[in-house]
Backbone as CSV, one residue per row, in Angstrom:
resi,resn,N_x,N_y,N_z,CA_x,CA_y,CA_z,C_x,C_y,C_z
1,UNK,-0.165,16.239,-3.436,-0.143,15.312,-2.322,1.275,14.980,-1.899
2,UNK,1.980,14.685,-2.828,3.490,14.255,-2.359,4.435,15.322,-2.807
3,UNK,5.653,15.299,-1.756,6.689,15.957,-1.798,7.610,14.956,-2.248
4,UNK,7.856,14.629,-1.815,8.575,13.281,-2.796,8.162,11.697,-2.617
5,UNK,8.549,10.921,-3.276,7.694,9.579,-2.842,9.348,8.623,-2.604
6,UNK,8.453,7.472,-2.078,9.666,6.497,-1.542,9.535,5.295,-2.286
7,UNK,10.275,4.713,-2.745,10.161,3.543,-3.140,10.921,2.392,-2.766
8,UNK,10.962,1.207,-1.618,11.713,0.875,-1.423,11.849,-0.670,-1.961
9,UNK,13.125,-0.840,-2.672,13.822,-1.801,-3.464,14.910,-3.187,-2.612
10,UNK,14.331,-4.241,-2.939,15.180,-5.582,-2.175,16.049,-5.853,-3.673
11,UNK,16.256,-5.335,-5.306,16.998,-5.948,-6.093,16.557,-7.205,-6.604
12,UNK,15.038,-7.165,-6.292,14.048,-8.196,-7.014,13.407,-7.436,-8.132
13,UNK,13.790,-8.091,-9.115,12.619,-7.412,-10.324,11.032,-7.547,-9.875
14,UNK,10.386,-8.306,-8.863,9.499,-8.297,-8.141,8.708,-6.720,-7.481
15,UNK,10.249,-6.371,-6.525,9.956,-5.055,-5.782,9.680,-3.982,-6.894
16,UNK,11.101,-3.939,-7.862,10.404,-2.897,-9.038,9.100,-2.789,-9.965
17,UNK,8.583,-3.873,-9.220,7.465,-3.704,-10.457,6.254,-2.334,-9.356
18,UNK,6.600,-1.834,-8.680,6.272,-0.365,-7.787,6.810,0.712,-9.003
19,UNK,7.658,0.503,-9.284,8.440,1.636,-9.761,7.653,2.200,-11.107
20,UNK,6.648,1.827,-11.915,5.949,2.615,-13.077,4.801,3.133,-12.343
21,UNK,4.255,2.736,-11.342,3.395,3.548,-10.848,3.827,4.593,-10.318
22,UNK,4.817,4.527,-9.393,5.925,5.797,-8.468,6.181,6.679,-9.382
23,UNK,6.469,6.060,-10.797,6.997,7.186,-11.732,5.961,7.777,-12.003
24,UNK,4.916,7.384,-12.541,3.636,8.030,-12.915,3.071,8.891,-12.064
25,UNK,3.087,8.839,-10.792,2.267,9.687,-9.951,4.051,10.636,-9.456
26,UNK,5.180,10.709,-9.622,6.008,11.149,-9.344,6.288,12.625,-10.936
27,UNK,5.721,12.320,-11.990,5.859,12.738,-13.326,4.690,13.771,-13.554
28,UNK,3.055,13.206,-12.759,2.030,13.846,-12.772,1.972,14.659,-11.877
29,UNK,3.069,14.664,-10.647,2.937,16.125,-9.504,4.328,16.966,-9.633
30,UNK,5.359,16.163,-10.501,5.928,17.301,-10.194,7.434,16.927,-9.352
31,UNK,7.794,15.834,-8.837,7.892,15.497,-7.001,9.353,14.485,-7.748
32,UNK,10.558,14.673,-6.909,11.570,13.856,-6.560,11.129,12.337,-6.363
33,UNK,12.113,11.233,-6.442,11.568,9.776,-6.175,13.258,9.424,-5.332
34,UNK,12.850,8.635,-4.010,13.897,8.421,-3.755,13.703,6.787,-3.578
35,UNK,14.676,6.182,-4.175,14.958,4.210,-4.390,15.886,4.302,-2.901
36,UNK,15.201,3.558,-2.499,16.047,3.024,-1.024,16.523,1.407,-0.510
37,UNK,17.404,1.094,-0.270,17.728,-0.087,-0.213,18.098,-0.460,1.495
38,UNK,17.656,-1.508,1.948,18.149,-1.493,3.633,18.969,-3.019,3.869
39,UNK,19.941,-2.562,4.559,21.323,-3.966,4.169,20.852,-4.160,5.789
40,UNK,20.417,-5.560,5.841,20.453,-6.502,6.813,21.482,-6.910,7.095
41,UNK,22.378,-7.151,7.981,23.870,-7.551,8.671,23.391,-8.721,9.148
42,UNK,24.403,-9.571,9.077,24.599,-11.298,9.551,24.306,-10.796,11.099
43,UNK,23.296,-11.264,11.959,23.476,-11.193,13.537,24.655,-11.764,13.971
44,UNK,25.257,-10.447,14.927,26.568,-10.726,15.571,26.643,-12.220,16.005
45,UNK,25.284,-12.590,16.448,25.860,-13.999,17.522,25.832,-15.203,16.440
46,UNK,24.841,-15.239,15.575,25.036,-16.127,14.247,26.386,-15.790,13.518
47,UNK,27.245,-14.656,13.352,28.580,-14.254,12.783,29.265,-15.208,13.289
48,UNK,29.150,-15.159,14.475,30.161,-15.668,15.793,30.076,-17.307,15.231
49,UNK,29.262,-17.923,15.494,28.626,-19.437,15.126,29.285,-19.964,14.051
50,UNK,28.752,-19.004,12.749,29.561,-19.248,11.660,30.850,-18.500,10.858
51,UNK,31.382,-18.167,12.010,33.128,-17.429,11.471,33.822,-18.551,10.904
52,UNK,33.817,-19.470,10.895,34.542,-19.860,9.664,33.887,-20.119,8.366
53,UNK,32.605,-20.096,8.180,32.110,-19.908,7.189,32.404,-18.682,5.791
54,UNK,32.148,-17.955,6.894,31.917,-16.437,6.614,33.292,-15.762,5.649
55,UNK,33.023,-15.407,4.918,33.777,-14.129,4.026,34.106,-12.941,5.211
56,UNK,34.960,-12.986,5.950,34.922,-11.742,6.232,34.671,-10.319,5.896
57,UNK,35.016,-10.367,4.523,34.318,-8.902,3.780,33.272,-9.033,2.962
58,UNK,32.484,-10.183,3.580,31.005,-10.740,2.949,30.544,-9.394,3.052
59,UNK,29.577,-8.696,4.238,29.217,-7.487,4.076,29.620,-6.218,3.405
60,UNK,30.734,-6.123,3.605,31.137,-4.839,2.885,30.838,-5.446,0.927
61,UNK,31.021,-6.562,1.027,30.759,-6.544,-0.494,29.162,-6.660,-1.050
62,UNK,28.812,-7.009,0.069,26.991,-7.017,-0.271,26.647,-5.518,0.042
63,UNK,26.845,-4.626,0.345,26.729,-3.220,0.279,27.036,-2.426,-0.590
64,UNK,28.370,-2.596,-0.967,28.654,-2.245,-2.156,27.781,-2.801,-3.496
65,UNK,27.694,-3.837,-3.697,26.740,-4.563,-4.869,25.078,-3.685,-4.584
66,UNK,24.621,-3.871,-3.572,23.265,-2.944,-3.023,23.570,-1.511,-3.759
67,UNK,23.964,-0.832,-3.505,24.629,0.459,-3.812,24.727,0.488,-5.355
68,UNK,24.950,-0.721,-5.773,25.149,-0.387,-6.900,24.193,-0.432,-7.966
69,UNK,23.094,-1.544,-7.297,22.681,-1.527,-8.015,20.711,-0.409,-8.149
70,UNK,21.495,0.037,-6.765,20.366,1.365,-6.583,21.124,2.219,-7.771
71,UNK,22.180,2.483,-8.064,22.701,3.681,-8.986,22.193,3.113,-10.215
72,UNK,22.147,1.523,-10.944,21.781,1.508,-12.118,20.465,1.908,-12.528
73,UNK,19.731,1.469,-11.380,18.327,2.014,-11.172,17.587,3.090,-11.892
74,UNK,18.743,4.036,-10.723,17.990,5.214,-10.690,18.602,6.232,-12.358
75,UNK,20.201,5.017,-12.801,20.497,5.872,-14.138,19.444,5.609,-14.708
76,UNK,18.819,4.461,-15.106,17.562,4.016,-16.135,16.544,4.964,-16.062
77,UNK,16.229,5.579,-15.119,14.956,5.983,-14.266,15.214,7.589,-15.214
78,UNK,16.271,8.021,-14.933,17.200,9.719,-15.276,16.909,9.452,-16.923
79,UNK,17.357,8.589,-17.691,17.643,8.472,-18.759,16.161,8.613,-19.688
80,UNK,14.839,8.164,-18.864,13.669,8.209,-19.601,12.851,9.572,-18.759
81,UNK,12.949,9.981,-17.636,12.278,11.464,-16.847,12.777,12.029,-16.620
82,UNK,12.647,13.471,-16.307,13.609,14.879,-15.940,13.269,14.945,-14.213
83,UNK,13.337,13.779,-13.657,13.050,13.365,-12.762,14.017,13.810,-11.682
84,UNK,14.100,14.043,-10.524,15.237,14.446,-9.419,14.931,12.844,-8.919
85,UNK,16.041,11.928,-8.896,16.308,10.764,-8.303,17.093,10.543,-7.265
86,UNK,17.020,9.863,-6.352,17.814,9.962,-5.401,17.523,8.364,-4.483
87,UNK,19.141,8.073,-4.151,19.350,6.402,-4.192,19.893,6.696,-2.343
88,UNK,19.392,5.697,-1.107,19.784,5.696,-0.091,20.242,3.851,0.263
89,UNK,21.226,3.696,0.370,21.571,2.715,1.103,21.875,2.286,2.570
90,UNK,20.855,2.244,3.372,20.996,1.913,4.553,21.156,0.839,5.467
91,UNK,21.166,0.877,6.532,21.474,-0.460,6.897,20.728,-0.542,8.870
92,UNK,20.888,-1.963,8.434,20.001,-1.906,9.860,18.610,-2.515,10.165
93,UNK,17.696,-2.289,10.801,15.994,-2.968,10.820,15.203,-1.892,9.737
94,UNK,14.715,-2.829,9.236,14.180,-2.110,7.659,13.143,-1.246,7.910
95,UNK,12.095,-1.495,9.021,11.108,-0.604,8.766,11.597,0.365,9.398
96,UNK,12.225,0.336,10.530,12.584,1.539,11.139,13.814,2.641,10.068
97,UNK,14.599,2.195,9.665,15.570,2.725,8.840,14.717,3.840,7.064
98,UNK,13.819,2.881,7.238,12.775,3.068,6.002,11.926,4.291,6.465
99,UNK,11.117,4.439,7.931,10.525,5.367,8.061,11.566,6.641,8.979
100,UNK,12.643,6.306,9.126,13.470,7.672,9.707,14.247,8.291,8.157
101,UNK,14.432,7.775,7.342,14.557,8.055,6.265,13.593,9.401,5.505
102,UNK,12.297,8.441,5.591,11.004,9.138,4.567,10.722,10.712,5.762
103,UNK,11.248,10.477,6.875,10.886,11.949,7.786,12.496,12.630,7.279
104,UNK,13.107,12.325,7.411,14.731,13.285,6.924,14.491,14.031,5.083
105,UNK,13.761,12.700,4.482,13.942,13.255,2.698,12.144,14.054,2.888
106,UNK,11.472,14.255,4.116,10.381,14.915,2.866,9.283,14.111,2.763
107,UNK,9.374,13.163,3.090,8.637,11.624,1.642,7.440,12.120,2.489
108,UNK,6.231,12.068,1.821,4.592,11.367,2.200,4.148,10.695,1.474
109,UNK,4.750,9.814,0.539,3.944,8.907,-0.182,5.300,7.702,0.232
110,UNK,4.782,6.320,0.290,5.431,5.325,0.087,5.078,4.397,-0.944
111,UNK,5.384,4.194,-2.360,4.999,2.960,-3.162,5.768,1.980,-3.130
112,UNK,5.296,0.500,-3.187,5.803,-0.445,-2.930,5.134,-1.739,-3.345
113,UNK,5.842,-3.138,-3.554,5.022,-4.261,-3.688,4.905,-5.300,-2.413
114,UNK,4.191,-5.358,-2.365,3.535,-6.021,-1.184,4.674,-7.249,-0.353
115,UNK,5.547,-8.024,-1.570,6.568,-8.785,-0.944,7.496,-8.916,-1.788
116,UNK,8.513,-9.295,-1.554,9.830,-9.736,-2.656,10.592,-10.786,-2.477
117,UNK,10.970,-12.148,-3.437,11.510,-12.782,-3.124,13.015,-12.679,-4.112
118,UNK,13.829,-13.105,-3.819,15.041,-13.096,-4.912,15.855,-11.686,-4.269
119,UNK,16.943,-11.377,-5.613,17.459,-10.123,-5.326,18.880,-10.501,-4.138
120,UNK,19.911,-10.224,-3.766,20.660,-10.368,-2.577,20.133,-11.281,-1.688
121,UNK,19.370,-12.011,-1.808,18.697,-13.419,-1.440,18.236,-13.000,0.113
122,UNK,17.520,-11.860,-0.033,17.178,-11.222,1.216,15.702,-10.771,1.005
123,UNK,14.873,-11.642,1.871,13.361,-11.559,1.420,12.942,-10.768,2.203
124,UNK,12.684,-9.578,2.207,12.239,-8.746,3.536,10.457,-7.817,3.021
125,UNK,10.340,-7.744,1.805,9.105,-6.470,1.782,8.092,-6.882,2.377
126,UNK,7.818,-8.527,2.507,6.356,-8.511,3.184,6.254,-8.399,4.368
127,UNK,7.555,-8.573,5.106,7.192,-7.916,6.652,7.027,-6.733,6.543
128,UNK,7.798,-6.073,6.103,8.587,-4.650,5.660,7.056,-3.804,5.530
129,UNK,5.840,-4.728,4.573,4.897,-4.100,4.599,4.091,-3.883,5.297
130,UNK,4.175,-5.112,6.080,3.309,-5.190,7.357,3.472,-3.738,8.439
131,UNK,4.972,-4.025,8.943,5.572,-2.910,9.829,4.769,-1.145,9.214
132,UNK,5.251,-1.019,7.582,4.902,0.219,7.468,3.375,0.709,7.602
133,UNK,2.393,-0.144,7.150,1.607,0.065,7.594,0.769,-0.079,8.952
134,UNK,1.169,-0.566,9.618,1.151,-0.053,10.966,1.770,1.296,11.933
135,UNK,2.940,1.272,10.949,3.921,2.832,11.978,4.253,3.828,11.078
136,UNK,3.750,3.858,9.747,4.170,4.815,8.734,3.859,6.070,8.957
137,UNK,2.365,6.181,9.318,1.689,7.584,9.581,1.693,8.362,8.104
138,UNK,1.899,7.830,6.896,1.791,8.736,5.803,0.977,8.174,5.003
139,UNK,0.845,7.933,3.715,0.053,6.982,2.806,0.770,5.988,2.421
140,UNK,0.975,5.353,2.323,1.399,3.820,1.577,0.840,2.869,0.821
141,UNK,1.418,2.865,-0.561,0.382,2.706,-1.899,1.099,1.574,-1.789
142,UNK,0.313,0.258,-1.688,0.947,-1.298,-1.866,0.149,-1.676,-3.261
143,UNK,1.228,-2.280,-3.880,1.136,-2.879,-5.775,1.176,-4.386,-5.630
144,UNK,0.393,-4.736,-6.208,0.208,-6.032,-6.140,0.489,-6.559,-7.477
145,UNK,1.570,-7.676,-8.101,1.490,-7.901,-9.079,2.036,-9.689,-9.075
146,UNK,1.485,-10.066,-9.930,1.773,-11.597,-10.253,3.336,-11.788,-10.837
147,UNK,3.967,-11.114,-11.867,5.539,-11.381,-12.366,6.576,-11.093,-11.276
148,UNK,7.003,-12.640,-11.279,8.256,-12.745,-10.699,9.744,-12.733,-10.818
149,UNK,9.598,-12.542,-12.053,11.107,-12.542,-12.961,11.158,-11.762,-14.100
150,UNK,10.272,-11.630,-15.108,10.500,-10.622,-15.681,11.464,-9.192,-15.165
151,UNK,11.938,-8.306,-15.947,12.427,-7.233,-15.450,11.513,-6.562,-15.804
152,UNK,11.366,-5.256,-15.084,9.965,-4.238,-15.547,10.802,-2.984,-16.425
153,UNK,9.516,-2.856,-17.368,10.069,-1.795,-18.175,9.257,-0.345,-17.601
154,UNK,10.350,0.632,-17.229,9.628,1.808,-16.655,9.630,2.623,-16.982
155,UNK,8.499,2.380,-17.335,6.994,3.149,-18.307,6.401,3.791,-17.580
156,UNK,6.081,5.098,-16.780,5.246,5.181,-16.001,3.953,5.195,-16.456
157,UNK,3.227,4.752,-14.904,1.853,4.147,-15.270,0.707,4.905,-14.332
158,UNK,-0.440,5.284,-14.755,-1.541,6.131,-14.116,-2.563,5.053,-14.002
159,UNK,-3.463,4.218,-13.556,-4.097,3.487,-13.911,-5.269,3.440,-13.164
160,UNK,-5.080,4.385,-12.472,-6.438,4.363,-11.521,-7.572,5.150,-12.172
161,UNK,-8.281,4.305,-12.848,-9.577,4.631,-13.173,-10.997,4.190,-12.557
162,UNK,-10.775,3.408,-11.360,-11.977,2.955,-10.441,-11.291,3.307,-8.984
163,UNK,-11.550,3.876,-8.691,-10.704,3.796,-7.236,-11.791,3.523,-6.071
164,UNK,-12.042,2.038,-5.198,-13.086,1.859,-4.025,-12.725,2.514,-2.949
165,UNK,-13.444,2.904,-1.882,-13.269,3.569,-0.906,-14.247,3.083,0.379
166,UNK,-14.282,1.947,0.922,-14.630,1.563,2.333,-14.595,2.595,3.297
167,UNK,-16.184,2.515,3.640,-16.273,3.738,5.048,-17.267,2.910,6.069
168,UNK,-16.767,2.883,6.666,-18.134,2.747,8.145,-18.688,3.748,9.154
169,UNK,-18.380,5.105,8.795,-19.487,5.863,8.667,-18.182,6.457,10.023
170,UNK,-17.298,6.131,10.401,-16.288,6.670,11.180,-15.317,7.850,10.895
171,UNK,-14.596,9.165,11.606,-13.837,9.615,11.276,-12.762,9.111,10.886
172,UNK,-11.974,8.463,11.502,-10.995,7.390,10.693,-11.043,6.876,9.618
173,UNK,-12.190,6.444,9.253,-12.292,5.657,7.655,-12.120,7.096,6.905
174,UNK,-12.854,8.289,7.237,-13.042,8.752,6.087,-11.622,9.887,5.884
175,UNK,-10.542,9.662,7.045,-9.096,10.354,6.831,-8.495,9.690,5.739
176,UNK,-8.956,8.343,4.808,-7.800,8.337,3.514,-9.053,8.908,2.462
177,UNK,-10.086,9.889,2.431,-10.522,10.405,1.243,-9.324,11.408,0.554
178,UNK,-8.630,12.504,1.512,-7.718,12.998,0.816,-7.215,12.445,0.292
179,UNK,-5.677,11.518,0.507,-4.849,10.986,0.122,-5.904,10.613,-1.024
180,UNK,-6.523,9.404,-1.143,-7.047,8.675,-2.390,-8.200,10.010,-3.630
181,UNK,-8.076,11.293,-3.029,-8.660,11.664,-4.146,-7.535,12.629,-5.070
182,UNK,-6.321,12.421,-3.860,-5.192,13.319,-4.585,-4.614,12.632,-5.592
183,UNK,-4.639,10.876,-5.235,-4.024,10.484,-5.979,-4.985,10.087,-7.131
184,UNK,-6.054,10.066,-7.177,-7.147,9.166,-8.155,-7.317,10.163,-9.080
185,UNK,-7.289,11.650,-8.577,-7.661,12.908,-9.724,-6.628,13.067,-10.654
186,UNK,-5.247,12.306,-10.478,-3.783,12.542,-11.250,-4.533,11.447,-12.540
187,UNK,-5.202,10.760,-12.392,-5.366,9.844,-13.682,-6.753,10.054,-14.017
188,UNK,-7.851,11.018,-13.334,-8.856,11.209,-13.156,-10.229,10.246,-13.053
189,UNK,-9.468,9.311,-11.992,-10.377,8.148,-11.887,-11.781,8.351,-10.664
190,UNK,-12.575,7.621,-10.863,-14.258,7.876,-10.713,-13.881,7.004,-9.295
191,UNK,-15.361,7.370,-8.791,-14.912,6.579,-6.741,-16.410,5.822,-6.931
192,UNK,-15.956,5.268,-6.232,-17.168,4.367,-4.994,-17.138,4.163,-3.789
193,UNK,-18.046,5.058,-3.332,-18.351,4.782,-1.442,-18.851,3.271,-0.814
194,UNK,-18.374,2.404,-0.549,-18.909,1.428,-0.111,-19.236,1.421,1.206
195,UNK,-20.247,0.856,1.451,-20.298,-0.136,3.145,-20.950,-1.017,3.075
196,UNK,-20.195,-1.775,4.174,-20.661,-3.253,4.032,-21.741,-3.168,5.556
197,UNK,-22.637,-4.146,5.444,-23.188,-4.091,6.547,-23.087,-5.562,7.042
198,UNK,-22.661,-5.941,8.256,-22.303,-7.095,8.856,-23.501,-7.594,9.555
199,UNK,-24.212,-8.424,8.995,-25.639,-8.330,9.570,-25.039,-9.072,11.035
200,UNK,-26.562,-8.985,11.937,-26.744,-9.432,13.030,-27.130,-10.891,13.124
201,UNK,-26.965,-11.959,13.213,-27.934,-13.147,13.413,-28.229,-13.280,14.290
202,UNK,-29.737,-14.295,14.667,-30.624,-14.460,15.435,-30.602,-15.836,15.204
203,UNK,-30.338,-16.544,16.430,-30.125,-17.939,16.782,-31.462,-18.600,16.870
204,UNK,-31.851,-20.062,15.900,-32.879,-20.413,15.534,-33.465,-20.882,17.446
205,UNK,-34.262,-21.599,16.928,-35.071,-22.356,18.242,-33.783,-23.129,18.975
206,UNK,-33.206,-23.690,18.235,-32.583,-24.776,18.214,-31.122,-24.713,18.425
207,UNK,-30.241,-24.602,19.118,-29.001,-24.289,19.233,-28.491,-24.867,17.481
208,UNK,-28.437,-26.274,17.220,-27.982,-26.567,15.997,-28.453,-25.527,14.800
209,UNK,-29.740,-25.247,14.774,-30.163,-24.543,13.641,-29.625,-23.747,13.096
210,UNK,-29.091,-23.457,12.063,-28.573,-21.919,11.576,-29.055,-20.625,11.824
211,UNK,-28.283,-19.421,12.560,-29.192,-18.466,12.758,-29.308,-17.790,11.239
212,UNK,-30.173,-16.552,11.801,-30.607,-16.112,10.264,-30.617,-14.639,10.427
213,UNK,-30.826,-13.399,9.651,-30.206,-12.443,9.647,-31.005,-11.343,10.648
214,UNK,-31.244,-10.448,11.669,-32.277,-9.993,12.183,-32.451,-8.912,11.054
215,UNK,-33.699,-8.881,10.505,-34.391,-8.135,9.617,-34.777,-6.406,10.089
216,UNK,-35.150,-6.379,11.621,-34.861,-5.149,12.119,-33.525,-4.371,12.112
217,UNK,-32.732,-5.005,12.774,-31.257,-4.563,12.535,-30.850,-3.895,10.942
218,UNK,-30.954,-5.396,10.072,-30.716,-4.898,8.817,-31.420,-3.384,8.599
219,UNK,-32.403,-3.338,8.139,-33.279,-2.254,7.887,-32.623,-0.978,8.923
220,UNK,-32.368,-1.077,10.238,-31.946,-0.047,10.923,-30.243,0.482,10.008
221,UNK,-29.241,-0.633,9.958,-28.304,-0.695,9.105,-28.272,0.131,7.885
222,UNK,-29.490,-0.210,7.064,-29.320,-0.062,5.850,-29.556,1.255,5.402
223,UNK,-30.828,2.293,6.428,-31.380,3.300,6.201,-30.195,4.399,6.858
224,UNK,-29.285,4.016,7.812,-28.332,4.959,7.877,-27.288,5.120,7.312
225,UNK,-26.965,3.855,6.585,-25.998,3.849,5.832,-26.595,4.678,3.889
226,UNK,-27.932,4.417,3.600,-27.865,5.154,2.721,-28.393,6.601,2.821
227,UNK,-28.516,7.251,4.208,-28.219,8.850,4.483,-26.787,9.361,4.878
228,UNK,-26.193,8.336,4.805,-24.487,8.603,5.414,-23.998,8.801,3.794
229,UNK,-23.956,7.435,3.281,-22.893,7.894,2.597,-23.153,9.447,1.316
230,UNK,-24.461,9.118,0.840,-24.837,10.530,-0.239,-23.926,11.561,0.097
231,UNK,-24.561,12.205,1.573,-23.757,12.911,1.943,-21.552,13.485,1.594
232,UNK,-21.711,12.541,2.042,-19.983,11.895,1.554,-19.798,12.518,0.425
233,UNK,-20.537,11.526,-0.183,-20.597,11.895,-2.421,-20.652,12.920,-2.334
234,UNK,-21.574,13.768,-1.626,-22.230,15.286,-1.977,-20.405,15.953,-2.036
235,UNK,-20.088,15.786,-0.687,-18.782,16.536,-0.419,-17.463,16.508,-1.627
236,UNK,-17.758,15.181,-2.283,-16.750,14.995,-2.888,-17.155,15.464,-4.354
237,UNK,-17.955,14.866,-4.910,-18.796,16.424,-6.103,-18.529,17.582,-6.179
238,UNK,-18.301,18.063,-4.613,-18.350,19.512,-4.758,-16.847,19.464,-5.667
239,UNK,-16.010,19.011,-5.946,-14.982,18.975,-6.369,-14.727,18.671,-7.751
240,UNK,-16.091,18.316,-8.312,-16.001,18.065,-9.817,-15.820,16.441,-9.922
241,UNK,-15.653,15.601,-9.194,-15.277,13.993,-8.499,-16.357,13.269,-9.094
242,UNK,-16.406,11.921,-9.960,-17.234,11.406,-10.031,-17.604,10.696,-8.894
243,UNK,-18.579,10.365,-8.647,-18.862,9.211,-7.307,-20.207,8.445,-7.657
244,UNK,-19.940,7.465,-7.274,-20.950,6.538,-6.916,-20.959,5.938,-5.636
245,UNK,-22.477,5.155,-4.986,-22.462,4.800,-3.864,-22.853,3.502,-3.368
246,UNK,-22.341,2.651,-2.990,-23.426,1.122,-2.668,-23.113,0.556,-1.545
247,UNK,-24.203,0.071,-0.959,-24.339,-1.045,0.189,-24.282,-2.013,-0.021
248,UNK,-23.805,-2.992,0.975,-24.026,-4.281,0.547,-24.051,-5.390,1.952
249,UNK,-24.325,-6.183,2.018,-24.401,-7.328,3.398,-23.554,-8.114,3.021
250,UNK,-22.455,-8.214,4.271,-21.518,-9.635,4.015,-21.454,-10.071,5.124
251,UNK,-21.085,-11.056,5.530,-20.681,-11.202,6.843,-19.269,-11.031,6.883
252,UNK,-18.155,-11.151,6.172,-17.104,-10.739,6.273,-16.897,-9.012,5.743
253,UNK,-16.420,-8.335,6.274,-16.292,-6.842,5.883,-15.380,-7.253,4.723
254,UNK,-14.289,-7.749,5.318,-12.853,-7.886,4.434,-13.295,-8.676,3.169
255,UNK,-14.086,-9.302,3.317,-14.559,-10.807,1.912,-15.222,-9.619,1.237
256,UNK,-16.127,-9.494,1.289,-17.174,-8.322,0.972,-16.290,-7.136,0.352
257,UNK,-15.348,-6.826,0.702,-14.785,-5.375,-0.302,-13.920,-6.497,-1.538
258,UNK,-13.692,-7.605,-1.282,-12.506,-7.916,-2.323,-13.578,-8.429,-3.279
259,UNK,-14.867,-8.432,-2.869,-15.794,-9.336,-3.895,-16.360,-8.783,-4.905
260,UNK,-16.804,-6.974,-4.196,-17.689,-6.194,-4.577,-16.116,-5.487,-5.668
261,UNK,-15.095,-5.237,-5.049,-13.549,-5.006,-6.131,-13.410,-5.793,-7.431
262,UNK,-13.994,-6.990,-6.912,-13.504,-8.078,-8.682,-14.993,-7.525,-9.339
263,UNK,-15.919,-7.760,-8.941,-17.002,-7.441,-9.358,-16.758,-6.452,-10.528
264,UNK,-16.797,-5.426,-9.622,-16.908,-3.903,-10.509,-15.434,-2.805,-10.947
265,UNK,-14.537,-4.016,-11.560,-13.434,-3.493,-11.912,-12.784,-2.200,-11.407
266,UNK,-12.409,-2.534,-10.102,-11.560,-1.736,-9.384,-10.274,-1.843,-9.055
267,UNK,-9.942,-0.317,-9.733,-8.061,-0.890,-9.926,-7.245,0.013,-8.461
268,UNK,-7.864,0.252,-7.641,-7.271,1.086,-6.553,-8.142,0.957,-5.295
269,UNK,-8.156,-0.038,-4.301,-8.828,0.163,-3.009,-8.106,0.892,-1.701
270,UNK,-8.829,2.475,-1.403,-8.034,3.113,-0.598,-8.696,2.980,1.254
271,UNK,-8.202,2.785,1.962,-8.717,2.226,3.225,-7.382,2.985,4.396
272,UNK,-8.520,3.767,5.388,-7.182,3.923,6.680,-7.173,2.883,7.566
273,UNK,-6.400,2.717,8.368,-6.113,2.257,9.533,-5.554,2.308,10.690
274,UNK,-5.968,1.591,11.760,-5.859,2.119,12.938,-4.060,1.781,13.261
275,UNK,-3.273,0.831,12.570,-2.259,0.696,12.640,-2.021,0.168,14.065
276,UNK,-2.751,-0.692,14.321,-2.377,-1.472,15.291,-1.625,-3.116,15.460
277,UNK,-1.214,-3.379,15.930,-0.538,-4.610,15.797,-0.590,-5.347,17.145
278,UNK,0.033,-6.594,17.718,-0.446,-7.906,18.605,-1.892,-8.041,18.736
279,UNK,-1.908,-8.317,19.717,-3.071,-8.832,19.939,-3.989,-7.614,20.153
280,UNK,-4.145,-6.811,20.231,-5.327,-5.233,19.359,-5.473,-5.346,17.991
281,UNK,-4.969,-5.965,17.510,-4.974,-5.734,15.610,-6.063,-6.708,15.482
């Protein structure tokens, strides 16, 4: 699946906690890892405002420190894998700098943690994540983890042994089966086809009354959704793939996958998107 993967680093022990998974799926294909860092500049007209504040060689020394501490990084990284590492310090608007980057090195995988606080006191990944998944066009594996200070020890890590897979029966949904079976077969983890079905309600007598679910609908819902997905499974079997399949009614799609996830111990939910943003998203 990957030619090389990206990992991009704010110098929060936060952001690195990406980095044992990157290694793990970077160790199990084979594939280069490149640590990237993106230096935000004081806006000229805020410079201006606060020139007497300012260090004049404030930046050049926060670049240099960035830089540097992508190299300790990536020595740690060299010192435990026979890994090809490779450290970019850029500068400029992060997502854009981040995805002209991953088209110059190669990259189709991006791993990352969802936000970062600390580090060069520059909080940028949770926009950072937002942006990429909207304009990335590649896969982008977001890590979610609770430690905020600890330093991570990198160990690489395989851990996908449940991997969910949300479909609504669309070509689009079902463009991240690749990606998520390239990556789920590296640890040889088992799938689940989900869909949720968003029932219909039917408004009582009574404007106040609660409506209630239309029972035709459902049933129309339910019988295509369990000739859709088998199918699916069938395809992915053919591959030796474990699979399983389930329906379920929520009224929230989004509530409904994170519920049916805690439920049935799922350590990987893979989902495409239309990557849209304002007011279309």
């Amino acid at each position: 699946m990957s030619k090389s993967i990206l990992v991009p680093l704010d110098g929060s022990a936060f952001s690195e906690h990406a980095l044992p998974v990157a290694l793990g799926i970077a160790r199990a294909r084979g594939v280069g890892i490149h640590l990237v860092h993106v230096h935000v500049p004081v806006p000229h007209g805020l410079a201006g405002e606060l020139g007497a504040l300012l260090d004049p060689a404030l930046e050049q020394r926060l670049e240099v420190r960035e830089l540097d501490y992508l190299e300790r990084v990536a020595a740690q990284v060299r010192s435990r894998l026979p890994l090809d590492v490779r450290v970019a310090a850029l500068e400029g608007a992060v997502v854009e700098n981040l995805l002209r980057h991953a088209r110059s090195a190669d990259v189709d995988l991006i791993v990352m943690t969802t936000h970062g606080r600390g580090g060069f006191e520059r909080a940028w990944l949770g926009s950072v994540a937002d942006g990429l998944v909207r304009r990335a066009g590649i896969p982008l594996l977001l890590i979610r983890n609770g430690e905020t200070r600890a330093r991570v020890e990198l160990d690489p890590v395989l851990a996908f042994q449940h991997v969910l897979v949300p479909l609504d029966g669309s070509e689009l949904a079902e463009a991240v089966l690749g990606p998520a079976t390239s990556l789920g077969d590296l640890a040889g983890a088992g799938y689940t086809l989900l869909r949720v079905i968003r029932p219909v309600y039917v408004l009582g007598r009574y404007v106040p009354q609660p409506g209630r679910p239309d029972p035709n609908d459902l049933q129309v819902q339910m019988r295509d959704a369990g000739s859709y997905l088998p199918g699916v499974a069938g395809r992915l079997r053919a591959g030796s793939a474990e699979v399983a399949t389930a329906v379920i009614v929520h009224a929230s799609p989004a509530a409904g996958i994170l519920d049916f996830a805690e439920r049935n111990a799922v350590d990987l939910i893979a989902m495409a998107t239309h990557g849209r943003g304002g007011v279309s998203r």
